[in-house]
Structures are given as structure tokens and as C-alpha cells.
C-alpha positions in Angstrom: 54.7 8.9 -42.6 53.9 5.4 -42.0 50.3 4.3 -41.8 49.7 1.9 -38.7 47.4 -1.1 -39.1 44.7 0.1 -36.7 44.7 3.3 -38.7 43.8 1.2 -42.1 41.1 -0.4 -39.9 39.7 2.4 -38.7 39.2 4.1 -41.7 38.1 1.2 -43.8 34.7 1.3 -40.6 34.4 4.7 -41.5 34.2 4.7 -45.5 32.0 1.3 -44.7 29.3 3.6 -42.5 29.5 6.5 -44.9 28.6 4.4 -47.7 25.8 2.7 -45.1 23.9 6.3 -45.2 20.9 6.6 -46.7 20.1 10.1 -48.6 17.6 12.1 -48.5 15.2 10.0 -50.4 16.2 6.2 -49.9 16.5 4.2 -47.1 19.2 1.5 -47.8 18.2 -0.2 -45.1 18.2 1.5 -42.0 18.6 -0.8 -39.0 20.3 -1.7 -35.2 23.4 -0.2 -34.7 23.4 2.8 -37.0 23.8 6.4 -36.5 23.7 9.2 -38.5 21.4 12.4 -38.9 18.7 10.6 -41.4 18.4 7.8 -38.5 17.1 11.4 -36.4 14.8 12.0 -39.2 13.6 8.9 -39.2 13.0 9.0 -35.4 11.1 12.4 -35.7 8.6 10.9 -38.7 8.1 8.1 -36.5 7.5 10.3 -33.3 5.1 12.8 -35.5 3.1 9.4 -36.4 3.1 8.4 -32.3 5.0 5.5 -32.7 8.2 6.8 -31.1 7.6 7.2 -27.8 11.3 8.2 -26.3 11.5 11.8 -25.7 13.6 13.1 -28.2 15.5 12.2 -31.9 18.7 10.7 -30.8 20.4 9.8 -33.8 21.1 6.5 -33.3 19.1 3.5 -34.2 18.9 1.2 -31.2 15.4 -1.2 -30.1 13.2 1.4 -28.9 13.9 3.0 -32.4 13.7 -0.8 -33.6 10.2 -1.5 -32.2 8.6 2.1 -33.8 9.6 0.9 -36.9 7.9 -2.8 -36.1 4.9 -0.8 -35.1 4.7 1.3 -38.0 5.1 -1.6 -40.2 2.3 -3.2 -39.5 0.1 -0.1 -39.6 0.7 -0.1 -42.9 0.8 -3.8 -43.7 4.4 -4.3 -44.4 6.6 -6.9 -43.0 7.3 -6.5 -39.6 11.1 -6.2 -39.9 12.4 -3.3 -37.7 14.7 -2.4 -41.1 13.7 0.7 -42.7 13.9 -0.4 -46.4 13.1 1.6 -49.5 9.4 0.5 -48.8 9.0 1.5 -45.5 11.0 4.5 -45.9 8.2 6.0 -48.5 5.2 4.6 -46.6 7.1 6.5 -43.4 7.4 9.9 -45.9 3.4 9.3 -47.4 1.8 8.7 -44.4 0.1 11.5 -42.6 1.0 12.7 -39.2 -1.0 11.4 -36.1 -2.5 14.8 -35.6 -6.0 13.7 -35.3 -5.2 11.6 -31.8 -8.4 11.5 -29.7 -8.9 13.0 -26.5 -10.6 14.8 -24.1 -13.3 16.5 -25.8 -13.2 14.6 -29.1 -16.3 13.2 -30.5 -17.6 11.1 -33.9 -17.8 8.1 -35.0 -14.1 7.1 -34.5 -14.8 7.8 -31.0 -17.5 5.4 -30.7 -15.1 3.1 -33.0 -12.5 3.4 -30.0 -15.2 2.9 -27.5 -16.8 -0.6 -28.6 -12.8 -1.9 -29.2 -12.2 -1.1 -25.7 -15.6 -2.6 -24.5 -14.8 -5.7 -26.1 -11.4 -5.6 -24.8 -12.6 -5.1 -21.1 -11.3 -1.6 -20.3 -14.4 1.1 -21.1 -17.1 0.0 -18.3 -19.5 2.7 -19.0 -22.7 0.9 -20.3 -23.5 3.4 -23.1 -21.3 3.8 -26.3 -21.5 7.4 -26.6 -19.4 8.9 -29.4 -17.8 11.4 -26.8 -14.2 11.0 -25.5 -14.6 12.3 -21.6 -12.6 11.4 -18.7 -14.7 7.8 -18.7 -12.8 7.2 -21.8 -9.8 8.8 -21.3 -9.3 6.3 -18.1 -9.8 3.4 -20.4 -7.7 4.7 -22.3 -4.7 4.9 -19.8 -5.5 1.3 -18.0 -4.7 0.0 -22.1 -1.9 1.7 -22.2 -0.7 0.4 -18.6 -2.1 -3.1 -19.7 0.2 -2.4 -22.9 3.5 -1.1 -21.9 3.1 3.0 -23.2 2.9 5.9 -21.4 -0.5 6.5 -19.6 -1.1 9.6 -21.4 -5.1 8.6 -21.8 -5.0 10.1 -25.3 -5.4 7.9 -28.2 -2.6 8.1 -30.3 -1.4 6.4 -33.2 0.6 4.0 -31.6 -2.2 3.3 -29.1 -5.1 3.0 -31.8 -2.6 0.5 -33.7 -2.0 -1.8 -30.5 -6.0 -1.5 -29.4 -6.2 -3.0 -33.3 -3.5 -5.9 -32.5 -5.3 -6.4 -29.9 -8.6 -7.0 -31.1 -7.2 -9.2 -33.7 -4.8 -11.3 -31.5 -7.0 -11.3 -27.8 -4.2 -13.4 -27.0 -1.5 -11.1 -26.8 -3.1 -8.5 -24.8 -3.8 -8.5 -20.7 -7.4 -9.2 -21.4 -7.5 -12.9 -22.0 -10.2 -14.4 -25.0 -13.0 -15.7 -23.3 -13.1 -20.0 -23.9 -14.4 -21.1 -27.0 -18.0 -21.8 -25.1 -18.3 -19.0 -23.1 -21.5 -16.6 -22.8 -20.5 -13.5 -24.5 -21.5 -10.2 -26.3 -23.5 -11.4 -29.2 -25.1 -14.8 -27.5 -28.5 -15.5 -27.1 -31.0 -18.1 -25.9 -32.2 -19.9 -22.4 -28.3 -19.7 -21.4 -28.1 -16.4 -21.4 -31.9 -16.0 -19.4 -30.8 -18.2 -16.5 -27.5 -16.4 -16.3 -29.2 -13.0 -16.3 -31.7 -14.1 -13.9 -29.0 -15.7 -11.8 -27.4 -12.4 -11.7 -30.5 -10.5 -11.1 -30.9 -12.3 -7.9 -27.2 -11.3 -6.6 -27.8 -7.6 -7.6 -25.5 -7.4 -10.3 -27.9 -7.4 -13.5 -30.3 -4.6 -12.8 -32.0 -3.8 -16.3 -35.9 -4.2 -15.8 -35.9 -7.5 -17.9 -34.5 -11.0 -18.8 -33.8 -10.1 -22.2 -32.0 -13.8 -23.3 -29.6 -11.7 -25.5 -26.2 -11.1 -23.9 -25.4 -7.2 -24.6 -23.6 -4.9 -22.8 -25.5 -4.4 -20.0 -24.9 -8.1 -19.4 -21.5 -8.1 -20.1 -21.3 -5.2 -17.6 -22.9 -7.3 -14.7 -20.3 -10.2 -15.3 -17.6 -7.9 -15.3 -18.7 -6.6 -11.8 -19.5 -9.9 -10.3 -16.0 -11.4 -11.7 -14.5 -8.5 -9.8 -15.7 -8.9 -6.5 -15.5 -12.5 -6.8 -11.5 -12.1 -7.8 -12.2 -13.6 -11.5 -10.3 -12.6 -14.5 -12.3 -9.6 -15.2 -13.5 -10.5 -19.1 -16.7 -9.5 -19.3 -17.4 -13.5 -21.0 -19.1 -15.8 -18.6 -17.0 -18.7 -18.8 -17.2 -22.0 -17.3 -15.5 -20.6 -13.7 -17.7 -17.3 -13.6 -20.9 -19.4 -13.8 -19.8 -22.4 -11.2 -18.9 -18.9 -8.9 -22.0 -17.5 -10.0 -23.7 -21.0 -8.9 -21.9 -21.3 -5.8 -23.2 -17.2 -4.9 -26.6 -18.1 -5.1 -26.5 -21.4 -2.9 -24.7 -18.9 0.0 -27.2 -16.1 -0.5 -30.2 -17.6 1.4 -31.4 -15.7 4.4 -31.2 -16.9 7.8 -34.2 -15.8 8.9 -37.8 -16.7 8.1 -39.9 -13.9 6.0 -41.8 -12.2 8.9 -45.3 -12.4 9.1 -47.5 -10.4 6.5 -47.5 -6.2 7.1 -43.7 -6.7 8.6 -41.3 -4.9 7.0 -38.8 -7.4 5.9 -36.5 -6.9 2.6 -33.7 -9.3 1.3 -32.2 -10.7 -1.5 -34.6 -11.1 -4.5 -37.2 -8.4 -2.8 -38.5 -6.0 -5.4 -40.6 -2.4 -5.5 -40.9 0.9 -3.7 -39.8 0.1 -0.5 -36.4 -1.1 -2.0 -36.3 2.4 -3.6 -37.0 4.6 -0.6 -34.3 1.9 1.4 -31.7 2.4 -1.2 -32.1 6.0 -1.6 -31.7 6.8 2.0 -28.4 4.4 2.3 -27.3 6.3 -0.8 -28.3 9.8 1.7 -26.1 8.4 4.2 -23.4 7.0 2.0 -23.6 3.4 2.0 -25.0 2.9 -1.2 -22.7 3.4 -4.0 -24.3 1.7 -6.7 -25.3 5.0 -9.4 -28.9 4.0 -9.9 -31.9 3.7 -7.4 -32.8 0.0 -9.0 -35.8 -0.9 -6.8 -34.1 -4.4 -6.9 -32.7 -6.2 -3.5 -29.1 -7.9 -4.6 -25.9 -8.6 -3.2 -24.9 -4.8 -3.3 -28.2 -3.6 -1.4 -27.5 -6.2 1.3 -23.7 -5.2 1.7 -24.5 -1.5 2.4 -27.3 -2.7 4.6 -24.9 -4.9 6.4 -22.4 -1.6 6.7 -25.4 0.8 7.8 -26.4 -2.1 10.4 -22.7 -2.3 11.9 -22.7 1.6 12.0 -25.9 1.8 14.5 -24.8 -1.8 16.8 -27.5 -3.9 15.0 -26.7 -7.1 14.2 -25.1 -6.9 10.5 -27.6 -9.5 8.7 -27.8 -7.7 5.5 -31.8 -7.7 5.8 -34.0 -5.0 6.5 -36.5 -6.1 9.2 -38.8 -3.5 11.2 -35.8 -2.4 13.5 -33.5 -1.9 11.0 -36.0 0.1 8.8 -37.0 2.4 11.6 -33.3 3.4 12.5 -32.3 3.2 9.0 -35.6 6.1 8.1 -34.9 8.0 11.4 -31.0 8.4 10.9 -29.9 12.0 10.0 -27.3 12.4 7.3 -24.0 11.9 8.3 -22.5 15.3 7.1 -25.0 18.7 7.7 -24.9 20.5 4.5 -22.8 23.4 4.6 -25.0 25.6 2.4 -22.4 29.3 2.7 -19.6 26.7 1.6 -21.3 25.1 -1.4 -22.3 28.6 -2.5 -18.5 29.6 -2.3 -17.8 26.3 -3.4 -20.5 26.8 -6.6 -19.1 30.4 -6.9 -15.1 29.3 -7.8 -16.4 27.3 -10.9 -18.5 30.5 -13.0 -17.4 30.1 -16.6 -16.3 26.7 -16.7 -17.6 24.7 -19.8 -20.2 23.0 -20.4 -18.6 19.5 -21.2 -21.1 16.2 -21.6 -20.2 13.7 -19.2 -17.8 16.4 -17.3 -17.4 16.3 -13.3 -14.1 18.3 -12.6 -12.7 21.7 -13.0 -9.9 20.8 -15.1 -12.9 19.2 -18.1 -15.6 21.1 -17.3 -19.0 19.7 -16.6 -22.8 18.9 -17.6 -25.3 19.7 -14.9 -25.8 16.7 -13.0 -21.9 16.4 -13.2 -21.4 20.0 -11.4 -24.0 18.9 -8.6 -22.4 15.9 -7.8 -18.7 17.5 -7.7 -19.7 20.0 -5.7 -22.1 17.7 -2.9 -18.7 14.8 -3.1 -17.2 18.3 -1.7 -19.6 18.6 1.5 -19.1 14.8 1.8 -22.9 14.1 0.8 -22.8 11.2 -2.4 -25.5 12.1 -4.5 -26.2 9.4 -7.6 -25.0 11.0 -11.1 -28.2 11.6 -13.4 -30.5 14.3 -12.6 -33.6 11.7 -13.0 -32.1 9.8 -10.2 -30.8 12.8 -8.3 -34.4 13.6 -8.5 -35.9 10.0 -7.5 -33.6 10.8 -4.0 -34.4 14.1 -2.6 -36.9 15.2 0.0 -39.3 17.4 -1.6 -39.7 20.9 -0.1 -42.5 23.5 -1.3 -40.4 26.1 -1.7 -36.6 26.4 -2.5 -34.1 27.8 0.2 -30.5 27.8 -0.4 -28.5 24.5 -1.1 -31.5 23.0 -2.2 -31.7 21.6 -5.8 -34.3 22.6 -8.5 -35.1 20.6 -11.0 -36.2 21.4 -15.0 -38.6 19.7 -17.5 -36.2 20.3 -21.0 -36.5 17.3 -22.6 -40.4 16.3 -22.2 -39.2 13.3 -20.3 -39.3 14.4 -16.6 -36.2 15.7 -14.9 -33.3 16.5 -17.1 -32.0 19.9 -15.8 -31.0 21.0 -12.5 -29.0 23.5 -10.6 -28.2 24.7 -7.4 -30.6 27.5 -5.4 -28.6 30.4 -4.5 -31.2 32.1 -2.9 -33.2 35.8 -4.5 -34.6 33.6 -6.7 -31.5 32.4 -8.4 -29.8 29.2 -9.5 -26.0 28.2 -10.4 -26.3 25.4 -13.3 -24.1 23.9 -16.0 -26.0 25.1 -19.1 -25.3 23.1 -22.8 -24.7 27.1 -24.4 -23.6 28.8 -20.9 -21.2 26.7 -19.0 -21.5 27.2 -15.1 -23.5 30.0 -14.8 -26.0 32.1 -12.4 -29.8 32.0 -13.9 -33.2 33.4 -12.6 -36.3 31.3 -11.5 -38.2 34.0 -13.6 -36.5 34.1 -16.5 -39.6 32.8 -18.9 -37.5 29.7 -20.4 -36.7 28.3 -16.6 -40.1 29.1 -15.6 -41.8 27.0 -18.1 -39.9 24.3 -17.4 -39.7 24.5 -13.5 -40.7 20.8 -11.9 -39.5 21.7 -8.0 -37.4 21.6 -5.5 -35.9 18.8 -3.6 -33.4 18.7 -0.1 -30.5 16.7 0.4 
């Protein structure tokens, strides 16, 4: 039989690729273009590790496969090659799965690790780092991973923790870009940072109680919101364009109108105290106010919902409270009556969900300010998210009746504790050892701790 040329070539690829597999302990330089059953182990070491992120072990090396290994690589400090040599090959076999991804529910130290990297990098907003991965973190999580180009899965993975590292050593190469070289930013301090906090104070967007001249998070928190609004890149650094915005803000932010006479009631921008309060807590009633504290502070956020409440009503939308707008504003009924049998049944669904810190949904659980809250947004009533400023917003009453919220001393700090009255004495709360549960008024521990009642 004679052998034809293409045969010859054919088999010569063949014996070449055979002696191009790697065995079962040595690499030989995996790479591009290969395929063979070790190239599906390889695949399934890097998909236990989180760095291969197609569905399943195909057998053949192509650039997703390519990029895992790049990935890996530098987790490990090796070359960045996308060949699987004999090094990488025993880092791959010696490293341990990524079975201790964080999610929902995790907490620790690596938690709070995760949280300040994301801070820094713009995508956790919440002002606390709190060492507990719930659905604040899990979002930042998932807007990284968009940012990124992997799967919005909101758990931190392997892969994800390694790019979040990248990141945070190369700002460059991620969505978030570095702040300039003289930029205000977490860590500065001095008369800069006090007339930019002020500055802020005045537009509503820096609302802790003082001008601290040290630029933290809380400030990095207020730049992040004013950069929004004003359609800056959204860094959290107050750069030379955030403060000429910030600048130009404050020149547009004078009132029309002259302060009234003395005894008038007349609130605007920069007006300060209880009055502000008892204003913002009734636009928050009504749903105008969306801001989660009661500040006591007049800024650019007061005056917008003002200027919504004032369009609602056929008053002229100035954004300031004078005497008209404060009596229609104190007189105006919520705009939703509380359905008190559907909040019950509502309330009622949810028995045995955990308690989960931080939780507002059925599908995490919840803590008790986070179960009121989920269950008012239901009857379309906005209630802020802590109990002390849940508290700070309700109408007392001297005696509960159903729907109403009572409120619990646990912590020897004022509010901290709060349920829903259910009527015979009872309450429906997220406890820290019970979950959503039904508890007694009497019951000694409750009864102790009882501060009163409040109407929404």
C-alpha cells in the first residue's frame, strides 16, 4: 500500500501533539491552540480557584483559558505569560481552592479588608466599614465586577478579590480614575479640607455635626454625592473641577427673597435647628425627603424636596419654606392611609425569617429597623432606616393601636429596638436570637425596656 504525502503530514501533526502533552505532573508548556484532557484539568483547577469563568472544562486552550492563566499568574507573582509552565503548573496544583469566596452573610476582618478597597475605589457608598458582607456590599460588589468585565455575581471570588487588588495598585486601569496629584482626598487635612467641608455643608451634602479639617469618609462620601448630581466623575477626590463646580453651586444658591421679618417662619439654604427637623421629617412622612437621616441642616437636598412638595400643592416652587408653605406643608395628610389589616398580613408572611444585620428583604433576612422599613416601602409610606431616626419622625400616641410602632431602650443609648403593634398587647420584631417573630408587651425583658409608641 502506498503512503500518500498528506498522509505523512498528517501523522507527523499528530506524533508532534502527542509529544506536546504534558503528564500528569508537568506542564511542558501548556498554551493557545492546544487540546487535550490535561488542558480540561487545567481549566477545572483554574475554575476551582475562580479564575475561569466560562461555564464548563472544554478541553481546549483558547484566550478565555489564556487570560485565567494571566490572572492566576499574578496572584501568585509569577510572570504574566498565559503558558502554563512547570512553575505555574505546581503553583496551579499547591494553591488552595477559592472556597472561602465572600458573600452574603460573611463577616471578619477580610470583609472589612474588601470594604475599605472598594471605598477607596469608589464603589461601597455606605459611610461605615462594618466587617459584614450584606446586600450594601454585595451591590458594590456587582457594580466592580460590571466596571471589570466578570459576571455580576456580587460574591467575591478569587478572581474578583485579585482584580479589586490590580486595581488598587494600578487606579489607572480600572473604571474609577486616580484622583490628580493635588486633589483633596481620604487621608488630607488642614484649612483646604475645612472650607471644602463647609462649602458642602452649605449645599446639604456634608451633614456631620462638625468641620472636622480632616478629609475621611464621611467627606469623601459628600463629594461622591455632589459629583453625582453635578454629572462629575464620581471619585470621591475633590479635584480641581469638583471644587470650581462646588464654587460655582454656591454663587447660584442664594435666595431670592429677603429673610422675613423676625417671628416669620422662613427656612433656606444654610438654616439650621428644630424647625429644620420637624420640616424634613414631615417631607420624609410624605415622601419627598429621601435623604436617610433627619440632619436638622437646610442644603441643596432639603430645598429640592421642598421645591417638589411646593409643586405638589400649586405654590410657587422656590425651594424655601415661608409661613404659607409651612402651614400647608404641617397641615398636609400623608399621601398613602396606612393599611394597618395589610401590614399585619404583610408582617405575618415573613415569621421565621432571620435575623440578618443590615437585612431588608425576604430573600437575606433582616434586622429590626430593616423589617419596618420593608414592610412600610410596602404600604408606600418611606420611613428613614435606623430606629433612632425612625423614632425622631413619628407622631407620639399614649397608647399603641395596631400599625403603630413601639420602640425599646436595649442598648442604654435611647431607641435601638422596635417592632410592629399587632394589637392584644403584642408586637412582630426582628430579634438578633429570634428572627421575625411575635413578642408580648409583658414579657418582663420588653417591659423593662419599653420607651413608647409612635404613628406614622
Amino acid at each position: 500500500m502506498s503512503i500518500r504525502p498528506r498522509d505523512v503530514v498528517l501523522t507527523t501533526a499528530f506524533v508532534s501533539a502527542l509529544f506536546l502533552m504534558p503528564d500528569d505532573g508537568k506542564a511542558a508548556e501548556w498554551k493557545v491552540g492546544m487540546s487535550s484532557p490535561q488542558v480540561k484539568e487545567l481549566q477545572q483547577l483554574l475554575k476551582e480557584k475562580g479564575f475561569f469563568t466560562y461555564p464548563t472544562a472544554t478541553g481546549y486552550f483558547g484566550p478565555i483559558t489564556e487570560q485565567a492563566v494571566k490572572a492566576f499568574q499574578a496572584s501568585v507573582r509569577l510572570p504574566a505569560t498565559g503558558i502554563v509552565d512547570d512553575a505555574t503548573y505546581a503553583k496551579l496544583k499547591g494553591s488552595p481552592a477559592a472556597n472561602a469566596a465572600m458573600k452574603i452573610g460573611s463577616r471578619g476582618n477580610e470583609v472589612k479588608v474588601l470594604q475599605q478597597n472598594l471605598k477607596l475605589l469608589g464603589y461601597f457608598k455606605y459611610p461605615e466599614i462594618t466587617g459584614y458582607f450584606g446586600v450594601i456590599t454585595q451591590d458594590a460588589v456587582k457594580r466592580f465586577q460590571q466596571a471589570n468585565g466578570l459576571s455580576a455575581t456580587g460574591v467575591a471570588d478569587a478572581r474578583t478579590l485579585q482584580l479589586i487588588q490590580n486595581a488598587m495598585r494600578h487606579p489607572s486601569a480600572t473604571s474609577v480614575k486616580p484622583p490628580q496629584a493635588n486633589a483633596l482626598k481620604i487621608g488630607s487635612r488642614g484649612a483646604e479640607v475645612s472650607k471644602l467641608q463647609q462649602n458642602l455643608k452649605q449645599l446639604g451634602y456634608f451633614t456631620y455635626p462638625k468641620i472636622t479639617g480632616y478629609y475621611g469618609t464621611v467627606t469623601a462620601t459628600a463629594v461622591r454625592q455632589f459629583q453625582k448630581q453635578y454629572q462629575l466623575p464620581v471619585t470621591g477626590a475633590a479635584d480641581g473641577a469638583t471644587i470650581a463646580k462646588i464654587n460655582e453651586a454656591l454663587k447660584k444658591q442664594a435666595p431670592s427673597h429677603p429673610p422675613a421679618s423676625q417671628g416669620t417662619i422662613y427656612l433656606t439654604i444654610g438654616s439650621a435647628g428644630d424647625q429644620v427637623k420637624q420640616v424634613q421629617a414631615k417631607l420624609k412622612q410624605l415622601g419627598y425627603f429621601t435623604y436617610p437621616e433627619i440632619t436638622g441642616y437646610y442644603g441643596a437636598i432639603t430645598a429640592d424636596a421642598v421645591k417638589r412638595f411646593q409643586n405638589s400643592v400649586g405654590i410657587k416652587a422656590t425651594g424655601v419654606v415661608d409661613a404659607e408653605t409651612y402651614e400647608r406643608l404641617t397641615g398636609q395628610a400623608p399621601q398613602r392611609k396606612l393599611d394597618v389589616i395589610e401590614l399585619v398580613a404583610d408582617a405575618s408572611e415573613l415569621l421565621g425569617k432571620p435575623y440578618v444585620w443590615g437585612g431588608q428583604t425576604p430573600e437575606v433576612g433582616f434586622d429590626c429597623s430593616g423589617l419596618i422599613v420593608y414592610l412600610f416601602k410596602k404600604q408606600g409610606i418611606s420611613l428613614p432606616r435606623t430606629v433612632a431616626t425612625i423614632w425622631n419622625v413619628g407622631t407620639p400616641v399614649s397608647s399603641p393601636s395596631v400599625g403603630d410602632i413601639v420602640f425599646f431602650n436595649t442598648s442604654q443609648s435611647g431607641p435601638s429596638h422596635a417592632g410592629i403593634y399587632i394589637g392584644n398587647r403584642q408586637f412582630i420584631h426582628s430579634g438578633s436570637s429570634t428572627g421575625v417573630t411575635i413578642s408580648s408587651l409583658d414579657n418582663s425583658y420588653w417591659k423593662a425596656r419599653y420607651l413608647g409608641a409612635k404613628r406614622y
